[in-house]
C-alpha positions in Angstrom: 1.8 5.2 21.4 5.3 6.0 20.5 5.9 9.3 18.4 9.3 11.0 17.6 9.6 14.3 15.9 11.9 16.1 13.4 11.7 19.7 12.2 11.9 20.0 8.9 11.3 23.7 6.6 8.1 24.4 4.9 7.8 21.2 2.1 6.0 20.7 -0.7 3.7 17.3 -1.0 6.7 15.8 -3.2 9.1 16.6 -1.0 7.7 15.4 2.0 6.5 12.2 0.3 10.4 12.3 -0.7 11.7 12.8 2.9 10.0 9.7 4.1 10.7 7.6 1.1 14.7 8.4 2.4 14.0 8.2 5.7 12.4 4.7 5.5 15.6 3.4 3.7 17.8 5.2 5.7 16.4 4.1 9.1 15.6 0.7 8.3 17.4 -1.2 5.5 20.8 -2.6 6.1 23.2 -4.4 3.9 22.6 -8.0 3.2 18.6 -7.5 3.7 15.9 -8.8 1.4 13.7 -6.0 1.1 9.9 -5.8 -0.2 9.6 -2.5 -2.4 6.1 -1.1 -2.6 4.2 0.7 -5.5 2.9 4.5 -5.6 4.6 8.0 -5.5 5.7 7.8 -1.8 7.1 4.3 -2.5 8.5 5.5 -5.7 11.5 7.5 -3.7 12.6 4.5 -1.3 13.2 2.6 -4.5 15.0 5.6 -5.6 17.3 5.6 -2.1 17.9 2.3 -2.4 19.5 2.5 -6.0 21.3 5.6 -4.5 22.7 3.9 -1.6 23.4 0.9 -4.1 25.1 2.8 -6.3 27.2 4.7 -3.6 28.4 1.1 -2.1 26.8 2.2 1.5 24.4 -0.5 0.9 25.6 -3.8 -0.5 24.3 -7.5 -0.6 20.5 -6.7 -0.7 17.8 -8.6 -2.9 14.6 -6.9 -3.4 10.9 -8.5 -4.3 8.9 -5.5 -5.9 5.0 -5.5 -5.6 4.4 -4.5 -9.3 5.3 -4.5 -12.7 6.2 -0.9 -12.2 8.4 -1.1 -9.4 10.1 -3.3 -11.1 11.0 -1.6 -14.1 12.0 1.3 -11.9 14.5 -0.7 -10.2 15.7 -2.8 -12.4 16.7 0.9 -14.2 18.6 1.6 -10.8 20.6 -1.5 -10.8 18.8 -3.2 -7.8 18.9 -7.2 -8.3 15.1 -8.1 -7.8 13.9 -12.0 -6.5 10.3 -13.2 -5.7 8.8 -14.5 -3.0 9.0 -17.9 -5.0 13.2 -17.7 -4.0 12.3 -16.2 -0.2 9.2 -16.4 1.6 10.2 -14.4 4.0 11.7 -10.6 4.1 14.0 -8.7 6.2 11.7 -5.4 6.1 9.1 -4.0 3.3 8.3 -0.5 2.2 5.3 1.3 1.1 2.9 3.9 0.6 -1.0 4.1 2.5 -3.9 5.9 0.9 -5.4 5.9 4.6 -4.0 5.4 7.8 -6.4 5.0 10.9 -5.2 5.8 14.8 -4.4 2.1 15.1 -2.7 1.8 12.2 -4.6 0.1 10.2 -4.6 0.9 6.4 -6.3 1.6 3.0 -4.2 0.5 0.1 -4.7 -0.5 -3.2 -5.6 3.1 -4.9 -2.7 2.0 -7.3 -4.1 -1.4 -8.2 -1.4 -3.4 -6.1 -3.0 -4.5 -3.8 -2.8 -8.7 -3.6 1.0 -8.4 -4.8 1.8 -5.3 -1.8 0.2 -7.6 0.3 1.6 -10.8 -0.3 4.8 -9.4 0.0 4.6 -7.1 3.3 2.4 -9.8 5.2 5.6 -12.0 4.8 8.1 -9.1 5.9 9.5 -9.4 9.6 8.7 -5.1 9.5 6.4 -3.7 7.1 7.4 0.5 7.3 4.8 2.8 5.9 5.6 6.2 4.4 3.0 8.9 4.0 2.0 12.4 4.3 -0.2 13.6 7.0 -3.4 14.3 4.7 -3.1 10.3 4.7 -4.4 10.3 8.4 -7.7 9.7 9.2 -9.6 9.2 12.4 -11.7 6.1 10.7 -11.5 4.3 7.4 -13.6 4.4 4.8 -15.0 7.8 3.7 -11.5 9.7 2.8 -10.4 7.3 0.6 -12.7 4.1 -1.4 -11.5 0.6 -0.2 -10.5 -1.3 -3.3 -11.4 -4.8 -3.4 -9.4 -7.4 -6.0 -12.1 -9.6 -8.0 -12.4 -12.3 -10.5 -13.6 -10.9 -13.3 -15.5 -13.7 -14.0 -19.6 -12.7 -12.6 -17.8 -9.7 -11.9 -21.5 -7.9 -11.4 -22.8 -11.3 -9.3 -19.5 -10.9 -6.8 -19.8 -6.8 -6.7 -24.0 -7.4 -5.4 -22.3 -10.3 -2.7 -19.8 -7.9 -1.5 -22.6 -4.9 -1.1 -24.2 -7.4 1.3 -22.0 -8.2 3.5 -23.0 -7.8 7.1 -20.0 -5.6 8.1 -21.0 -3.7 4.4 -24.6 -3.6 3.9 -26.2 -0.3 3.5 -22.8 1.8 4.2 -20.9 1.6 1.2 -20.9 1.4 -3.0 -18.9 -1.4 -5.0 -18.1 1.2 -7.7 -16.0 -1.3 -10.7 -12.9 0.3 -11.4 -12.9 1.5 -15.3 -9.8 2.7 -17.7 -6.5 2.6 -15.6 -5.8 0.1 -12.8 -3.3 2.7 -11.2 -6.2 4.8 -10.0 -9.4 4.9 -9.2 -10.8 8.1 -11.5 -12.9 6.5 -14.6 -10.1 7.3 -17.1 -11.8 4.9 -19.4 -14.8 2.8 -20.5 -13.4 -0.9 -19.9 -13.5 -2.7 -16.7 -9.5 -1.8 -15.5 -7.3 -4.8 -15.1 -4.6 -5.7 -12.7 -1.4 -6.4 -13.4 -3.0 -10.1 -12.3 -5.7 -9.9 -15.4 -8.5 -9.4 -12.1 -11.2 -6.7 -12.0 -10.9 -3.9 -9.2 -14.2 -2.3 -7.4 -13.9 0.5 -4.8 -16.0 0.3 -2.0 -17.2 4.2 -1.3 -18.2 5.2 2.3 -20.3 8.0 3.1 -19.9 6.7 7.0 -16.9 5.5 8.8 -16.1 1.9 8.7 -17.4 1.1 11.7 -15.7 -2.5 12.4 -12.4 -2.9 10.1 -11.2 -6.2 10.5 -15.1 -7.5 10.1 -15.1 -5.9 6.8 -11.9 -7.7 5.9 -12.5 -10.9 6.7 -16.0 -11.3 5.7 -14.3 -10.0 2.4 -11.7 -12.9 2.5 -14.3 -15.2 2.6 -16.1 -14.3 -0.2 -15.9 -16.3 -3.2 -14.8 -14.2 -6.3 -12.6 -11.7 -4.3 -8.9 -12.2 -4.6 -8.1 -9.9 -1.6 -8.7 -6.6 -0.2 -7.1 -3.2 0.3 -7.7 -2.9 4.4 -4.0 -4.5 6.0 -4.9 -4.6 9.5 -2.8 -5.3 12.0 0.6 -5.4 10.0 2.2 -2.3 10.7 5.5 -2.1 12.3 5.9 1.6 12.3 4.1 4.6 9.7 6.8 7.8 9.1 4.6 10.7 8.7 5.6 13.7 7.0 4.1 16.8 7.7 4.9 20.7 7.7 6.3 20.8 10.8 8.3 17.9 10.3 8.6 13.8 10.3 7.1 11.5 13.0 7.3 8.0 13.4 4.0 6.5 14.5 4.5 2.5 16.2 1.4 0.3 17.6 
């Protein structure tokens, strides 16, 4: 595996979530990309760079698909012209955050309640760049951070008992359904939260490791009444890691 490293000083978790937002924009987005812009608080400050570097005229001739209704106010405010993947169905690059990131790469997203528009974006993206802090690492998904799952909310309670059962699922994990706010997963309410999609979110909590990843996500796939899942296997180009002894950049 591939790893470079750059010293940085002592940072707090902002700052280093804001080093790698930079970084990614710096390192990887030219003028005259189109450029998938993620959702969260590390993806928050490449969308931020990019208005900058707009702004500045050292970027010029990019066209940006954001992954939610958030992201898009935030750069439509920095003067980035925005697109969907209706106008391009393919990107140049795409830039996000991770809630978990295993030693192959693999990730947990959706902790934001993003996850089917991150995903339909960055699967499409010739390099999908992730940006995170080192607590982000993990040596096996599942029991830092609860998978979310994207349902119907029609027989929401009928799909959450399915999804329990799975063979790569059964007896390892919880389908808790995600109440109040879809931006998080804390029950900051007493309604089922919705998706900026109008779906139903549960999180899948692990006391064990995950044991078989892309099992997990494709039995989920197949499951009638789930719109998609937060595990993105197999899609990273390269994760920028922020940590207190510096940056590293992680590639398969």
């Amino acid at each position: 595996r591939q790893s470079s490293r750059h010293t940085l000083r002592m940072a707090t978790q902002d700052e280093l979530k804001k080093e790698v937002g930079y970084k990614s924009i710096d390192d990887y987005v030219e003028s005259g990309m189109k450029v998938g812009l993620g959702t969260g608080s590390t993806a928050y400050f490449a969308v931020e760079r990019l208005g900058q570097k707009l702004a500045a005229g050292e970027l010029t001739d990019i066209i940006a698909v954001p992954t939610s209704i958030r992201t898009k106010e935030q750069a439509e405010s920095l003067g980035i012209p925005l697109t969907t993947l209706d106008e391009f169905s393919s990107l140049d690059v795409a830039i996000d955050g991770a809630d978990e990131v295993d030693p192959q790469l693999n990730l947990v997203k959706g902790g934001g309640g993003a996850l089917l528009r991150e995903k339909m974006v960055e699967i499409v993206a010739s390099k999908f760049i992730v940006i995170v802090d080192e607590s982000k690492l993990c040596d096996a998904l599942g029991p830092g951070f609860p998978i979310p799952v994207e349902i119907t909310p029609f027989c929401h309670e009928h799909t959450k008992r399915v999804v329990e059962a799975l063979p790569a699922l059964a007896g390892k994990c919880e389908a808790v359904l995600r109440l109040g706010s879809s931006t998080n997963n804390q029950a900051d309410g007493d309604e089922p939260a919705v998706t900026d999609n109008g779906n139903y979110i549960l999180d899948l909590t692990f006391k064990e490791p995950l044991t078989d990843a892309p099992a997990a996500a494709a039995q989920l796939k197949a499951t009638c009444g789930v719109v998609e899942h937060g595990l993105f296997i197999d899609m990273t180009t390269a994760v920028i890691i922020a940590g207190k002894e510096g940056i590293e950049v992680k590639k398969p």
